[in-house]
N, C-alpha and C positions, 0 to 999 in steps of 0.2 A: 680478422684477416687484413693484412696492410694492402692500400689501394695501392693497385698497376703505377699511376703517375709517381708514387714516390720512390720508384726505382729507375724511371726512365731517364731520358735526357732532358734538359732544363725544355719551357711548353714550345719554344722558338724553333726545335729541334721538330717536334712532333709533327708537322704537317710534313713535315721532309718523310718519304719511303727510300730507303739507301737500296735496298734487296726486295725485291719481288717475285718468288718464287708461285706458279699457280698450275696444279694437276701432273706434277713435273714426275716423268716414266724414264727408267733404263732397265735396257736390256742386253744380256750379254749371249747371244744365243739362244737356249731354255731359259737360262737363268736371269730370274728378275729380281736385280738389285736395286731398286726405287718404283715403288708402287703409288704412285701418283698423290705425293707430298704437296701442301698450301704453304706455307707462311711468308710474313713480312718480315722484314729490320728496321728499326728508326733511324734516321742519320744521327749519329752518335750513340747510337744503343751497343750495349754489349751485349753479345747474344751468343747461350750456350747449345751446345746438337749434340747430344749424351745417350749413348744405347751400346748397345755390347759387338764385341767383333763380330761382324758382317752383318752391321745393321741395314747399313746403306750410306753411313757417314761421308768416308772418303771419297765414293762416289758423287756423293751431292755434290762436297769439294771442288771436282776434279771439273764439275759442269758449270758451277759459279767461277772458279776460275778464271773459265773460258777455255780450255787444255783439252775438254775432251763435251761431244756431241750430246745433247737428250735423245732417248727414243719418242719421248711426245710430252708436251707440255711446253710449258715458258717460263725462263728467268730474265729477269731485266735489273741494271744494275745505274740506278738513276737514268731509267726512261731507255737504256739501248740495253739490248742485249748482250750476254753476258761477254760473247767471244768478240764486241764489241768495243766494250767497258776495259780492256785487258790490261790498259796504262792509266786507267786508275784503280785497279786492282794489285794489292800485295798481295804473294801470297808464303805461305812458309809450311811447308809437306812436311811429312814425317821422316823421311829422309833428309836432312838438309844440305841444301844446293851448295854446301861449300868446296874452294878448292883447297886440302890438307895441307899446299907445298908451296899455295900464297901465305903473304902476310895477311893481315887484319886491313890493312890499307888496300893491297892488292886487291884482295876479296871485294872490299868497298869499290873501289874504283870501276875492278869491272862488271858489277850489279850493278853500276850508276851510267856505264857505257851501255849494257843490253839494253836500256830504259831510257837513253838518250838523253840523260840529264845533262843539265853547260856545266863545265870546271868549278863556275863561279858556286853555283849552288849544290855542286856535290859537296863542295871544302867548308860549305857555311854548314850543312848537312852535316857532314862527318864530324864538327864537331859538337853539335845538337844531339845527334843521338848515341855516338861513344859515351861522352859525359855524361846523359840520362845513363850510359848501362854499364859507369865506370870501369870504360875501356880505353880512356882516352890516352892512357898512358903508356899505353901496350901496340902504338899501330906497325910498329915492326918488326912482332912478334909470329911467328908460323899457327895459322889456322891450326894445325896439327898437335902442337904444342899447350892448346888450350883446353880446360877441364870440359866436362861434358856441359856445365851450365854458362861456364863463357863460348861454347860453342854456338850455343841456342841464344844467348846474347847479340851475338854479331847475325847469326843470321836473319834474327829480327834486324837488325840495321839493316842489312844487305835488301831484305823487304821493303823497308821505309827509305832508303834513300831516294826512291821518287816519288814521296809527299804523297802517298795513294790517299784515294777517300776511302777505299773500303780495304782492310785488312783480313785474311784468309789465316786462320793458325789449324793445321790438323795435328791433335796430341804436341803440342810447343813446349812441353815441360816431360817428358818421357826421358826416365835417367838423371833427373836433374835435383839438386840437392833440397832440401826445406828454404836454407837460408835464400837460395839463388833463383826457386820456385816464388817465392815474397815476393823478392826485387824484383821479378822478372811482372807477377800480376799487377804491383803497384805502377812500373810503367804502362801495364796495356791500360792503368785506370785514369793513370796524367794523359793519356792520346783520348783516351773516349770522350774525357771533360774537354779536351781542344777540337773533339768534332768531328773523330774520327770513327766510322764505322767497321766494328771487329764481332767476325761470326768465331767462334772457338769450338772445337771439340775436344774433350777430352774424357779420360777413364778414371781423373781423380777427381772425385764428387766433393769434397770439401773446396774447391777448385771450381766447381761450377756453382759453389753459393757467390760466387764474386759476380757473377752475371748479372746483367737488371733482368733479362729474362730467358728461359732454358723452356728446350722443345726435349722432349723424351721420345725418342726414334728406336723401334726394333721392326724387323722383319719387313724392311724398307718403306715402312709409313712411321708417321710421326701419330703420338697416342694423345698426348699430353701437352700444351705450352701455358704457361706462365711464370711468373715470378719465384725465385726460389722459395718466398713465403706463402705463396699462393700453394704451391705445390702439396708444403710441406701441410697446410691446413684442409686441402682437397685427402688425403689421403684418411683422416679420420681418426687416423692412430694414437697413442704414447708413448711413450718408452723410460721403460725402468730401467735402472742402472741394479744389478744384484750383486751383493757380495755376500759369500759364505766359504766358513771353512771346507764344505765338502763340494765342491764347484761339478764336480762329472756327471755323480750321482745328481743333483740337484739340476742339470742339464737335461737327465736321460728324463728322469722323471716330469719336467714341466715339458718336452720334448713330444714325449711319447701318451701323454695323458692326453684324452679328447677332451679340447676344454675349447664351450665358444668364449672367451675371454683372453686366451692368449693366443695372438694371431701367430707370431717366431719368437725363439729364441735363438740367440749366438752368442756363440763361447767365447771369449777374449781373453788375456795370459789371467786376470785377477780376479772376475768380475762376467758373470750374465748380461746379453741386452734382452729386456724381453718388450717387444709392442704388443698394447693390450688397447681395446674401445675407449675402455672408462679408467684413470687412474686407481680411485677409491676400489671400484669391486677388483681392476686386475692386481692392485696390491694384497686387498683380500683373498685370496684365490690363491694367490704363490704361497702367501704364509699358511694357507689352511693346509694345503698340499703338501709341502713342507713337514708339517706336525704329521698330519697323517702316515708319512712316510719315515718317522722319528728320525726326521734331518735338524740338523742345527736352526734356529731362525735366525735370518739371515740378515744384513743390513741393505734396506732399500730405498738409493733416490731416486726421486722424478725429475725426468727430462724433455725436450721435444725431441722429435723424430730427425733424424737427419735426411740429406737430399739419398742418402744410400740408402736409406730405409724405405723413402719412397722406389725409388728405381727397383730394389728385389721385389719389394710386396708387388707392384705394377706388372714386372716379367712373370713373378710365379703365377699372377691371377689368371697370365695368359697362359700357364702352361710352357714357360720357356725354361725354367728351371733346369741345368744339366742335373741328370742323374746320379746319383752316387754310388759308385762301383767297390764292393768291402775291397780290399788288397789282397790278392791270393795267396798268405801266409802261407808257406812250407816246412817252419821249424820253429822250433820252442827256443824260445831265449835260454842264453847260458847263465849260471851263474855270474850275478855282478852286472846285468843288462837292465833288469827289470826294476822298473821306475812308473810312481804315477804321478800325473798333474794334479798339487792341490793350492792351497792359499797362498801365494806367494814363492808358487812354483818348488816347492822343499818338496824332492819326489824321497819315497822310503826304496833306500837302496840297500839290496843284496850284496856285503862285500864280495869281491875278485876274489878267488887266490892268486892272480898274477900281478897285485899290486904291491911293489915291495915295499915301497917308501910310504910309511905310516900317515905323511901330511897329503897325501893325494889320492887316499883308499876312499871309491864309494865314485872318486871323479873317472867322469867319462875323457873330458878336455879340461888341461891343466897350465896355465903358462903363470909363470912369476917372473916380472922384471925385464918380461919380453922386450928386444930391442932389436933395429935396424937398420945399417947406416949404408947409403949409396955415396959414395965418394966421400966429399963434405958433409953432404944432408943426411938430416937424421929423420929417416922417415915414420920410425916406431920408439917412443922413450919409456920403458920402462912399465910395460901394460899388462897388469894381471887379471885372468880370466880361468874361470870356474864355471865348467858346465856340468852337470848331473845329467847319467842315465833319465829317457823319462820327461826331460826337461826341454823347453825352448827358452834362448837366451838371443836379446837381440843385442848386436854390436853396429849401432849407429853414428855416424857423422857427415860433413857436410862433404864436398870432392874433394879429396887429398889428403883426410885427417889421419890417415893411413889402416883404413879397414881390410881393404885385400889382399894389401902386405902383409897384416898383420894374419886373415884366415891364411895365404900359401907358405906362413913357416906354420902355422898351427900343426896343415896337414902333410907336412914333409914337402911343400914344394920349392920354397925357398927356406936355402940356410940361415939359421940368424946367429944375429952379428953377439947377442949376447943374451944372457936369460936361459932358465930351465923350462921344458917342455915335458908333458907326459900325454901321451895320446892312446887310449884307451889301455891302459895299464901300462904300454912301451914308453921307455924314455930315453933307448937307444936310438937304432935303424928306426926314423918314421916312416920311409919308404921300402919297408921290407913287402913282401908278396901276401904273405900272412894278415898282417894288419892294413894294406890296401883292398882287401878283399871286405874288411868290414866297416869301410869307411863308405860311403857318397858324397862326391861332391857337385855343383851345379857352378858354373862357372859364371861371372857377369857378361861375358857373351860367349851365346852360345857354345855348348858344348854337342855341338851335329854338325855332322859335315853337309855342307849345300847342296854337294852335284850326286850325294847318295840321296834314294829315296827313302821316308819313314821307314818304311820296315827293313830297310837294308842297314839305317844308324840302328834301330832294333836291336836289330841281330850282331852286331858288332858290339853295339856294348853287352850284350846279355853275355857274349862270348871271352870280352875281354876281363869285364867283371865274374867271373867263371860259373855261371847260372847253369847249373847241369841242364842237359840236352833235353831229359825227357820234361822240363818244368819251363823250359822257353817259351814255348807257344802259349800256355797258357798266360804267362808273364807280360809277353808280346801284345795278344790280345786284352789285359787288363787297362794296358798303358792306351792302347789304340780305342776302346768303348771311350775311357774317363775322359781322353780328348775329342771326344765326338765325331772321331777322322773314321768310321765304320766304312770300308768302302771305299776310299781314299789312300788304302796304306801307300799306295805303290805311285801317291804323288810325290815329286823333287822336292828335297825340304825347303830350298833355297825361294819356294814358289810360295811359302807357308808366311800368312802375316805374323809379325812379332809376335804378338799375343799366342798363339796355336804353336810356334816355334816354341815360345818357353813352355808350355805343356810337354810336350814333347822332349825336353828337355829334363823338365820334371822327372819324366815317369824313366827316362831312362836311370836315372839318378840311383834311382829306389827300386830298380827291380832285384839288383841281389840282397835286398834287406838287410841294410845296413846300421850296425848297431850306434852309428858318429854317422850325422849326416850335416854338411856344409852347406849352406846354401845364399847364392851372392846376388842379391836384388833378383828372386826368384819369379817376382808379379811384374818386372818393369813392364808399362805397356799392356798389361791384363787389363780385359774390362771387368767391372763390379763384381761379377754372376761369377766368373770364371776364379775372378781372386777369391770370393766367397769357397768354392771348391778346394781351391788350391789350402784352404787354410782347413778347411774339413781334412783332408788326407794328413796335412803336418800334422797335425790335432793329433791323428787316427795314429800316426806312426810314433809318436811320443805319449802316446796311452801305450802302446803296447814296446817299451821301452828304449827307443833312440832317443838319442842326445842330440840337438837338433842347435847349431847354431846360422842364424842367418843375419844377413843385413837388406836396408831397405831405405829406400828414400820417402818412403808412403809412412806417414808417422801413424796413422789411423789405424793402420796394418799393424804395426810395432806394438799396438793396445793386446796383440794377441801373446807376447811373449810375458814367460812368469817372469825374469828377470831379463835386465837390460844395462848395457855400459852407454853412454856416450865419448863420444873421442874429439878431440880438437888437436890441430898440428899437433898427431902423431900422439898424444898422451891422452888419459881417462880423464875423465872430469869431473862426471856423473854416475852412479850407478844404483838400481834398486830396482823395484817392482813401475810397471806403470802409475799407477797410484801413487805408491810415495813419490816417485821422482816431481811428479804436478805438485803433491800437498806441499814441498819443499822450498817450493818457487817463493820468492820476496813479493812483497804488495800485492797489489789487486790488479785484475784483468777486468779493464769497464768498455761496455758499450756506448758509445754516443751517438744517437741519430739528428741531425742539424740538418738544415735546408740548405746549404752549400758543401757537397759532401767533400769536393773537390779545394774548394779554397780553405775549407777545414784543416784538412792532410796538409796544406803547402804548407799553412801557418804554423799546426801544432811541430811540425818536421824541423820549424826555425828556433822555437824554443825548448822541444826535447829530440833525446838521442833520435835519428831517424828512425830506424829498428824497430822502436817502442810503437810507433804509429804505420795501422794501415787500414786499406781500404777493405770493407767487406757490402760490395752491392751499393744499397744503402745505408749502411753505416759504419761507423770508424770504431777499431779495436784499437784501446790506449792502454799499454802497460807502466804501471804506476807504482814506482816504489814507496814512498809517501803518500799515499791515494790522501789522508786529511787537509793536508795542504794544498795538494798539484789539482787537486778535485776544482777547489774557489780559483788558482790561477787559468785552468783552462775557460771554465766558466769567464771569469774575467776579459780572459782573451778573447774569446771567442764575441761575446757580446762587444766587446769595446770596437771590434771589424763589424758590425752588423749583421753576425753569423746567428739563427737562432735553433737555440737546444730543443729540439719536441722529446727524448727522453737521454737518460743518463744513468746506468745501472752496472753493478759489479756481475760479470758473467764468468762460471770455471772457465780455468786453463787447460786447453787442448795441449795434449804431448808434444804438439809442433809450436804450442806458443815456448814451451819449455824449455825444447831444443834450442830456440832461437836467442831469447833468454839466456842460455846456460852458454853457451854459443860466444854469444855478442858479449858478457859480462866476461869471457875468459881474457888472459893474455895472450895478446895474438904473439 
């Protein structure tokens, strides 16, 4: 296990307490949403607050802040209290505080007015942290006009233009691209190293490995804190990576066998994760299993556990697990629906007879050459996609590479400008009544209207989607258990946090079972537990044969699709299975841990592409086309600054290191 000190702030840092939190209670009427929570922050620690919607997060928030009252207990934010500390407190909510119909400058200016900063040092300000979050170029450009990750860019500015000591983020990367998500952690990691204290919450746990230390919060007490390494070694586990040709079967069976050896299994588009005690016997065990069951043997590597692994196994132990509700099927697939997940996503399809055109027989979703042009700009060049019955295919990019352009001519909502289309056999009318009837789609923001209640969007779409009457209720109530709103229908959706909105969202999607189901950043803003679910039901509905195309910003998530495109300004780049698309990548992916983790990153940033270098916690992820070479000049560099290496190893490529990669290497 790595010692605590080698994640903190350098030891000058440590006698400093930035956050003080001790026995701290809220109450909102009956309901108790903070059950009298301990911990500390270091001055310049980074520190993560990770547990599922309605832990008690936002609320902790809102009381650090200073915005809203404890029912009993104390925070103190360097020695005052919290509603004390207010100016020197940033803080950045999950809505953010911007005005759409300022500029970038405006916005700036009057963040720096409510916070009563001088001219002189808003102007030195403005261009300190534009330039960190390369926006300097852009200040009089409309708030409005800005992608979802330069939105979350500038609001961070609009926080820091008064030099806070302590920085607040709840969920700061919700919607926000892979690439824009990097830049956006490497700066919270350049302010930590400058002395800056930032508490972060979020629900993407590859995301909360960047912390020096994460508290694991559910049912308004915190369970757990330490270091993402500490965690990940408190938890006792392994984790196999599984590939085999028959992946469902080989699911249901290590799944459903009583075995102390295998603590879970989850399914992902290529590949098993299974956590077991002991590497050696739980390898043993899968392949005995296996044989016994005359399943193929499989191919199996070893890994560690991720902070996701920790967080499920921690909730289920407590019994937080949502339950999983089967889908109330009503009808048997038609000929030409029926699809199963196996190796590399190739489901065995029942041809149509309604497919005329010979090259598109078997496809669910069909586009060749797809294109789209808004005025001058050409926002889709020429993008071909193949979805099968049976199948989940992810369609990934960064903000604006043209993904829901490209799903709303898929499914008849925008015309396009050029290219063949076939959408579940039609290559005419996409918008006929007929084939909207067997489609779902799930919009990127919401698809519920606010000022109706749950069961009133319910009932509208069961109605407009033409769900016969006597199969409603039952439908109704599938979608209302799976989001654990039992008892709640008849609250206003508009009252319903992100998370429980896209459920909601979800199930309205799927109630008339749909044999094409679209779905556009389905999890933004889901915690751990809930996207684990959400991905159990896609699973469930592409076993029993939908065509399932989605997109996502959560690459970890994207592990779950059999095939996958990626997109950059508007064209393909990348396409294959998760798996290949990683084996595919140039050079090595190396860890370096060195005792300047920060003057590390400035330096290697000056001599390789930035991109290639970032921060993780305590240590630096370096992508290396050359690794025999760039290996001795980092080494070199590094020692020749008086930076010293404690270790230096080649680690896989995560799908997001790929993206980024694939990304950053294209022509912009």
């Amino acid at each position: 296990m790595k010692q605590q000190l080698t994640t903190l702030p350098p030891s000058s840092s440590l006698t400093t307490t930035a956050i003080n939190v001790q026995s701290l209670h809220k109450h909102y009427g009956n309901l108790v949403a903070v059950r009298g929570i301990d911990f500390s922050v270091h001055k310049g620690e980074m520190f993560g607050l990770i547990g599922p919607d309605g832990a008690g997060k936002t609320t902790t928030f809102h009381i650090l802040g200073g915005v809203m009252e404890a029912t009993a207990g104390e925070v103190q934010v360097f020695g005052q209290p919290a509603r004390d500390a207010r100016l020197k407190t940033g803080y950045l909510t999950q809505q953010f505080s911007l005005y759409l119909d300022l500029s970038i400058d405006e916005n700036l200016r009057y963040a720096a007015g409510l916070r009563q900063v001088a001219d002189d040092l808003r102007s030195e300000r403005r261009q300190k942290y534009l330039k960190l979050m390369n926006l300097d170029r852009f200040g009089d450009r409309l708030a409005g006009q800005l992608s979802g990750g330069m939105k979350q860019k500038l609001a961070l500015c609009c926080a820091l233009v008064s030099q806070p000591e302590v920085l607040l983020l709840d969920e700061p990367t919700t919607g926000v691209d892979p690439v824009s998500r990097r830049e956006f952690w490497d700066v919270l990691a350049e302010l930590s190293a400058e002395g800056m204290t930032i508490v972060v919450a979020t629900p993407y746990l590859d995301e909360a490995e960047r912390c020096h230390r994460v508290a694991l919060m559910y049912s308004g007490q915190i369970h757990e804190i330490g270091t993402p390494a500490e965690l990940r070694a408190n938890l006792g586990l392994h984790r196999l990576e599984v590939r085999t040709a028959k992946l469902e079967a080989t699911e249901e069976i290590l799944s459903q066998t009583p075995q102390n050896n295998i603590i879970d299994v989850q399914i992902f588009g290529d590949r098993l994760d299974v956590l077991v005690p002991d590497l050696n016997t739980g390898e043993t065990e899968v392949r005995q299993l296996l044989q016994q069951h005359q399943l193929p043997s499989p191919s199996i590597e070893r890994g560690e556990p991720t902070l996701e692994n920790v967080f499920v196994t921690r909730l289920r132990q407590q019994g937080s697990v949502p339950q999983f509700f089967p889908f109330p099927r009503s009808r048997m697939r038609g000929v030409g629906e029926q699809g199963s997940r196996g190796a590399g996503g190739q489901g065995s399809v029942n041809l149509s007879p309604i497919h005329k055109n010979q090259q598109t027989q078997g496809l669910a979703i069909y586009a060749h050459n797809l294109s789209r042009v808004f005025g001058k700009f050409q926002a889709v060049k020429d993008v071909n996609v193949e979805v099968r019955y049976g199948e989940i295919f992810g369609l990934l990019g960064a903000n604006g590479a043209g993904k829901t352009t490209t799903i709303k001519m898929l499914c008849g909502l925008l015309e396009a400008s050029g290219g063949e289309i076939s959408l579940g056999g039609e290559t005419g009318n996409l918008r006929s009544s007929n084939l909207r009837r067997r489609i779902g789609y799930m919009s990127q923001k919401f698809t519920l209207y606010d000022d109706l209640s749950i069961l009133q969007n319910l009932e509208f779409y069961s109605g407009v989607y033409g769900v016969p009457r006597k199969l409603r209720r039952e439908k109704i109530d599938w979608v209302i258990a799976t989001c654990g709103l039992e008892g709640q229908e008849n609250m206003i959706t508009g009252q319903l946090p992100g998370g429980w909105k896209q459920r909601v969202a979800f199930g309205a999607s799927v109630m008339h079972e749909p044999d094409i189901l679209f779905l556009d950043e389905p999890t933004s803003g889901v915690d751990p537990l809930a996207r684990r679910q959400f991905w159990k039901l896609i699973n469930d509905f592409a076993r029993n044969g939908t065509a399932i195309l989605v997109t996502t910003h959560y690459l970890e998530e994207a592990e779950q699709c059999n095939r996958m495109s990626f997109m950059v300004a508007g064209e393909t780049v990348a396409e294959g299975s998760p798996s290949s698309i990683k084996a595919a990548q140039p050079g090595k992916l190396i860890e370096i841990i060195v005792n300047q983790n920060q003057a590390a990153s400035k330096l290697l940033k000056q001599n390789f592409d930035s991109w290639r270098v970032s921060i993780f916690a305590d240590s630096l992820h370096v992508v290396l086309d050359n690794p025999e070479q760039e290996i001795n000049q980092i080494t070199q560099l590094l020692e020749a600054n008086q930076i010293t290496i404690s270790s230096l190893r080649p680690i896989p490529f995560s799908l997001e290191d790929a993206f980024i990669g694939i990304v950053q290497r294209s022509p912009k």
